[in-house]
N, C-alpha and C positions, 0 to 999 in steps of 0.2 A: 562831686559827680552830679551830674544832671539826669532825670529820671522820670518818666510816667509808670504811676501805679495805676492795674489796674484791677480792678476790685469790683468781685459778685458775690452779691448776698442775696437771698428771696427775690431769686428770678429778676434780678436788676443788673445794672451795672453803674459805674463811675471810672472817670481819672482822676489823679491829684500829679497835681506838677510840681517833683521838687527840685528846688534848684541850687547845688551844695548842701549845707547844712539847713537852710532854711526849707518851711515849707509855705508853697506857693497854693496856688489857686486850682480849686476844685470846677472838676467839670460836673454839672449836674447830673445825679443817677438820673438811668433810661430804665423802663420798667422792659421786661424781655417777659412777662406772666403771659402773653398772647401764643408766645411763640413756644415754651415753654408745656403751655396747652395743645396746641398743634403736634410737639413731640410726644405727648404722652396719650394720645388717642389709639393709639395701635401698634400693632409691628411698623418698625420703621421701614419707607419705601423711598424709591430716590427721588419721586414726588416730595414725600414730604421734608427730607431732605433740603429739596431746591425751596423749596417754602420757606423753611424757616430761614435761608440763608440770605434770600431774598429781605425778606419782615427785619432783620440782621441786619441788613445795609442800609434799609430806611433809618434805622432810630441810629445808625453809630456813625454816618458820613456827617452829618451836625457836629458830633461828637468831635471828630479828627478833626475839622477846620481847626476847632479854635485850640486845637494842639500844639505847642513850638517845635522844628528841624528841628534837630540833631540831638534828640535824646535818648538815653535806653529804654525798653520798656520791661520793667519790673512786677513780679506777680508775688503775692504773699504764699507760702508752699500748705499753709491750710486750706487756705480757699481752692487750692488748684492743684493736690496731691492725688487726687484722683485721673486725671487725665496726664502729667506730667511725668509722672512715678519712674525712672528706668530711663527716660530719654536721651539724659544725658548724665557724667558722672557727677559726682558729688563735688558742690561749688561751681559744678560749668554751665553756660548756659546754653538752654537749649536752640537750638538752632531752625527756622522756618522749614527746613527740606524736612525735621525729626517729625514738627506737626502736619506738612503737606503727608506726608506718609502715614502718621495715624487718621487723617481726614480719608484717606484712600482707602485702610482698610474699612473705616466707613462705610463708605460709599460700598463697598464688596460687598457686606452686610446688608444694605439700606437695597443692593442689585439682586439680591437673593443665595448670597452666598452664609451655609451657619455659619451662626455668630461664636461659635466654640472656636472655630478654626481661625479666628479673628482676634490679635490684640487690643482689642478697644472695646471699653463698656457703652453699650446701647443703653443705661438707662438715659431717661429723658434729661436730667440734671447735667448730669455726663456729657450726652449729647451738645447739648446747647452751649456749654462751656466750651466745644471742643470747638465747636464752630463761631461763636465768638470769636475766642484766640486765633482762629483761622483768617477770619475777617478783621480783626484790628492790623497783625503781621503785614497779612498781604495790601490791606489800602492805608494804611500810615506805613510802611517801609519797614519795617521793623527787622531785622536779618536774625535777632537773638529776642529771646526772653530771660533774663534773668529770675532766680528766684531766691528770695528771701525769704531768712527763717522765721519763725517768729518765734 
């Protein structure tokens, strides 16, 4: 199976490309600490929203060039059990419309709707994860996210 992992720790990100049983070539972490700052300044607004989503495109369209077609993209379920939790059943993956739709109640959030009434954590960690994942899907193609256990 061919695969991109993708992988956030301390406000960063990376891919590693594996191909089969072998592992291939790592994309270099992007530091995301700017943007991650930006979310955690206040109540989220759809201002700051579009900000960090923006700051988000600059450091990850580098990133996807040097990506290969037609692989899965893979997430580890520790790094990403907070935003993914429920999406989809156990073993499946989840599907781009599952996060378009957590990105939405978001934004419902970030427009002035309480955050109680909203399936999605507004912390800042949370946040930027969620939009990340938002942003690799939608500009590398991605239709699924799988996730592995570790």
């Amino acid at each position: 199976m061919n695969t991109i992992e993708l992988h956030m720790a301390d406000s960063a990100f990376s891919f590693r490309v594996l191909s089969g049983t072998r592992t291939g070539q790592r994309i270099p972490v992007r530091s995301l600490a700017g943007v991650h700052s930006l979310l955690a300044q206040g109540p989220l607004t759809a201002a700051t929203v579009e900000a960090g989503i923006a700051a988000i495109e600059d450091l990850l369209m580098p990133a996807l060039r040097a990506l290969p077609d037609g692989y899965d993209l893979v997430v580890a379920a520790a790094e990403w059990s907070d935003i993914l939790r429920g999406l989809a059943g156990a073993g499946e993956p989840v599907p781009v419309a599952a996060i378009e739709t957590q990105f939405n109640h978001l934004a419902d959030v970030a427009s002035g709707s309480p955050a109680r009434l909203q399936p999605v954590s507004t912390a800042p960690l949370s946040v930027l994860k969620l939009l990340l994942l938002r942003e690799v899907m939608h500009h590398g193609g991605f239709a699924t996210v799988a996730i592995r256990a570790d």
